[in-house]
C-alpha positions in Angstrom: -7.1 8.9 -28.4 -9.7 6.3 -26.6 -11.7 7.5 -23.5 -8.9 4.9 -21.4 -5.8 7.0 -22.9 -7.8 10.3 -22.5 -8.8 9.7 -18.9 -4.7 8.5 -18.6 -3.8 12.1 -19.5 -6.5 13.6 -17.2 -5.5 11.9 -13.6 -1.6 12.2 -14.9 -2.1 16.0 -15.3 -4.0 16.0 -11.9 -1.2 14.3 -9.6 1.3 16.4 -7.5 3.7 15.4 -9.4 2.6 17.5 -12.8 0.9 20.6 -10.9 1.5 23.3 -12.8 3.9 21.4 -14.9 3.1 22.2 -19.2 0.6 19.1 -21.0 4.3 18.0 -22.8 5.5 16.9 -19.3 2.0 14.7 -19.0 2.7 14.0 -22.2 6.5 12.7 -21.9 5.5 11.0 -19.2 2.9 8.9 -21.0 4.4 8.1 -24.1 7.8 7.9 -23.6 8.8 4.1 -24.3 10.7 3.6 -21.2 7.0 4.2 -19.6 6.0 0.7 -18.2 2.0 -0.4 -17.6 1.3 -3.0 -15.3 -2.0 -4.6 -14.2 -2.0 -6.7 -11.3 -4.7 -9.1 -10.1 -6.3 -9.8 -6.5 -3.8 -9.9 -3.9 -0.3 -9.2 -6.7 2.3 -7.8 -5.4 3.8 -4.4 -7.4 6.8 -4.3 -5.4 8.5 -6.7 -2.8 11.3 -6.4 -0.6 14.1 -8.0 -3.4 12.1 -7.4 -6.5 11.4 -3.9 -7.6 11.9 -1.5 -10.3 14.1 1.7 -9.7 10.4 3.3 -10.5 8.1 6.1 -9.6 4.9 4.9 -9.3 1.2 6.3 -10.3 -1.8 4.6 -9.5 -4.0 4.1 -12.5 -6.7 2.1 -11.5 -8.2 0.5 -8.2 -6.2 0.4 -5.0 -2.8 -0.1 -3.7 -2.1 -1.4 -0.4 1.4 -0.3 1.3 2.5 -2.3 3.8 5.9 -2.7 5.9 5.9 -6.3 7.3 2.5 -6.9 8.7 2.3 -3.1 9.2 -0.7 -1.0 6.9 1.2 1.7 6.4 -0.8 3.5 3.9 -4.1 2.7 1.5 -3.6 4.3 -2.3 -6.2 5.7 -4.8 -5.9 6.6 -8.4 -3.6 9.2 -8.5 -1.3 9.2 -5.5 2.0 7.9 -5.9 4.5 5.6 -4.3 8.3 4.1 -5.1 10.1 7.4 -4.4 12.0 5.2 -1.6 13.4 3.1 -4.7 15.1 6.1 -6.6 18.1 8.0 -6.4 19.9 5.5 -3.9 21.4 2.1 -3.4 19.6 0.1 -1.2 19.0 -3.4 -2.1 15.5 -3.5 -0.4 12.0 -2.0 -0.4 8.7 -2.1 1.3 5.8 -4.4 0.1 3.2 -2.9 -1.8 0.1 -5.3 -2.5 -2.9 -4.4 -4.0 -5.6 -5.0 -1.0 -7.4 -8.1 -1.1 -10.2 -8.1 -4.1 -9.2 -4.9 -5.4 -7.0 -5.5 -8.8 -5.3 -2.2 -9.7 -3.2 -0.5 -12.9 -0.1 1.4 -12.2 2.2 3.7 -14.2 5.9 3.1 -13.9 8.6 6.4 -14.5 11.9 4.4 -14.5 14.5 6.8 -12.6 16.3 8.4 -15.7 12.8 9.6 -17.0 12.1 10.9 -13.5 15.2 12.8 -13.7 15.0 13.8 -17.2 11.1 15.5 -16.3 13.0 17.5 -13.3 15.7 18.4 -15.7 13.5 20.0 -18.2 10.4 21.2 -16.4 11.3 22.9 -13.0 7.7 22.3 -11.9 8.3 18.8 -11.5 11.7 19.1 -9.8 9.7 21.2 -7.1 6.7 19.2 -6.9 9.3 16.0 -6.3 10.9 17.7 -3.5 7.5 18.9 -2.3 5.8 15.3 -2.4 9.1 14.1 -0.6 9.1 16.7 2.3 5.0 15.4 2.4 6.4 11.5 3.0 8.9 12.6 5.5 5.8 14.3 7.4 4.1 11.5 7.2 6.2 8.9 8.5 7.3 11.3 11.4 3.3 11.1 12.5 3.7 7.3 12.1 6.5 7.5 14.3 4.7 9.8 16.8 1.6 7.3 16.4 3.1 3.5 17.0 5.3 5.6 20.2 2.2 7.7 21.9 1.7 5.3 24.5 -2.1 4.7 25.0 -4.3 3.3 22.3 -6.6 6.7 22.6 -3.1 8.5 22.3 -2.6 6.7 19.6 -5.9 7.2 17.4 -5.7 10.6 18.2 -2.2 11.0 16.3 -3.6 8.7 13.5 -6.7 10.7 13.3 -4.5 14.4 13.3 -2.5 12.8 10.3 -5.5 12.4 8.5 -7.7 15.3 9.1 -8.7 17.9 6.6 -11.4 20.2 7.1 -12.6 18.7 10.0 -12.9 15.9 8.9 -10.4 12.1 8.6 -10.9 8.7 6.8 -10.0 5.4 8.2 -8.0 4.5 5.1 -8.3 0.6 6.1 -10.6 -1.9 7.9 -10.5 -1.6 11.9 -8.9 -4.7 12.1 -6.1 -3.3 9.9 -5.8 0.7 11.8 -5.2 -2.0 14.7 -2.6 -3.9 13.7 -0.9 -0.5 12.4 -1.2 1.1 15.5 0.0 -1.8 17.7 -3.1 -2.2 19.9 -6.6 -4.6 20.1 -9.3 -4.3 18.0 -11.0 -4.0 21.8 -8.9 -1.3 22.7 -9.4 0.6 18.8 -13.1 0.3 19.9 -12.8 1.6 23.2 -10.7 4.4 22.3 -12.8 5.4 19.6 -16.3 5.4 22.3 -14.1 6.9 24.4 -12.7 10.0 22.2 -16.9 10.6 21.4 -18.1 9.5 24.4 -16.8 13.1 25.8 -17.7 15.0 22.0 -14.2 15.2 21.0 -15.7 13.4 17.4 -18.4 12.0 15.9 -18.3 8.7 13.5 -20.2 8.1 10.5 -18.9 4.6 9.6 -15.1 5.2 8.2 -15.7 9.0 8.2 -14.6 10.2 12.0 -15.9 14.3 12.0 -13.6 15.7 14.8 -15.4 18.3 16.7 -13.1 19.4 19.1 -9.2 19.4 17.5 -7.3 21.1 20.8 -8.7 18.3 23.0 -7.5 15.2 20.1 -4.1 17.2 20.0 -3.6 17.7 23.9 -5.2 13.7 24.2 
């Protein structure tokens, strides 16, 4: 096995959707020949509205973009996954997913009856599906609660409770980006930010925001 096949196996092993699942289900995963590759260059696009694969994705390599119309709905890293919205139903249409500008990327591609063959015969993945799909639905209800808060300070406070852990949240994309997601200015992103640390509620370090007083963001 080379070091790219080996370090294949390692981040496999380490996404939700094999935690605690045995090595054969990594294994299945990766070798089974219905298991598509596919590299894509500055500014591909993995999925499009009208052209997708009924596919679980894995990112490989570099970054995905997710994006709903002009929306930045989500930044991806190796590891996390994305296309659940394209298995197990119907629907003739799906959300963009570009790699970000300059940033090429490698994905992993689990047509729908391997999916459902790995659930069928390791319960770990079954329950880590459900898991990552109760996660999603989470995370689009704070998107909801985000884009309808009202104030653009309302609104980076929801964004910035989606995203905290341990005190800590990420700006996942440029400002200019967080902006257009959230539906406001780039002036009023900036002025809501100042405004949030201006009376200690957090503290930025470039795209890391430390929040330093979590009952006052929540009750923002």
């Amino acid at each position: 096995m080379d070091s790219r096949e080996a370090a294949e196996r390692s981040l496999l092993a380490e996404t939700f959707l094999f935690r605690g699942a045995p090595l054969e289900a990594v294994e299945l995963a990766r070798t089974d020949p219905r298991t598509l590759r596919q590299e894509n260059g500055k500014g591909g696009v993995i999925y499009a509205p009208h052209a997708f694969r009924r596919c679980l994705g894995v990112v490989l390599e570099g970054r995905v973009q997710v994006n709903k119309g002009a929306l930045i709905m989500s930044v991806l890293e190796p590891g996390d996954l994305f296309g659940a919205a394209a298995l197990f139903n119907d629907r003739a249409d799906y959300a963009t997913t570009p790699p970000p500008r300059g940033s090429p990327c490698r994905v992993l591609l689990l047509p729908q009856a391997l999916v459902e063959e790995l659930m069928g015969r390791f319960p770990e993945v079954g329950r880590n599906y459900v898991a990552y799909l109760s996660g999603r639905i989470c995370f689009l209800s704070g998107k909801i609660d985000a884009l309808t808060a009202g104030s653009a300070e309302r609104k980076v406070a929801q964004y910035l409770l989606s995203r905290l852990e341990g005190g800590w949240g990420e700006l996942d994309c440029s400002a200019a980006g967080l902006a257009r997601r959230l539906g406001v200015s780039r002036a009023s992103l900036y002025r809501a930010l100042d405004a949030l640390a201006g009376r200690g509620v957090l503290r930025r370090e470039g795209r890391r925001v430390q929040v330093l007083q979590p009952d006052a963001l929540e009750q923002n």
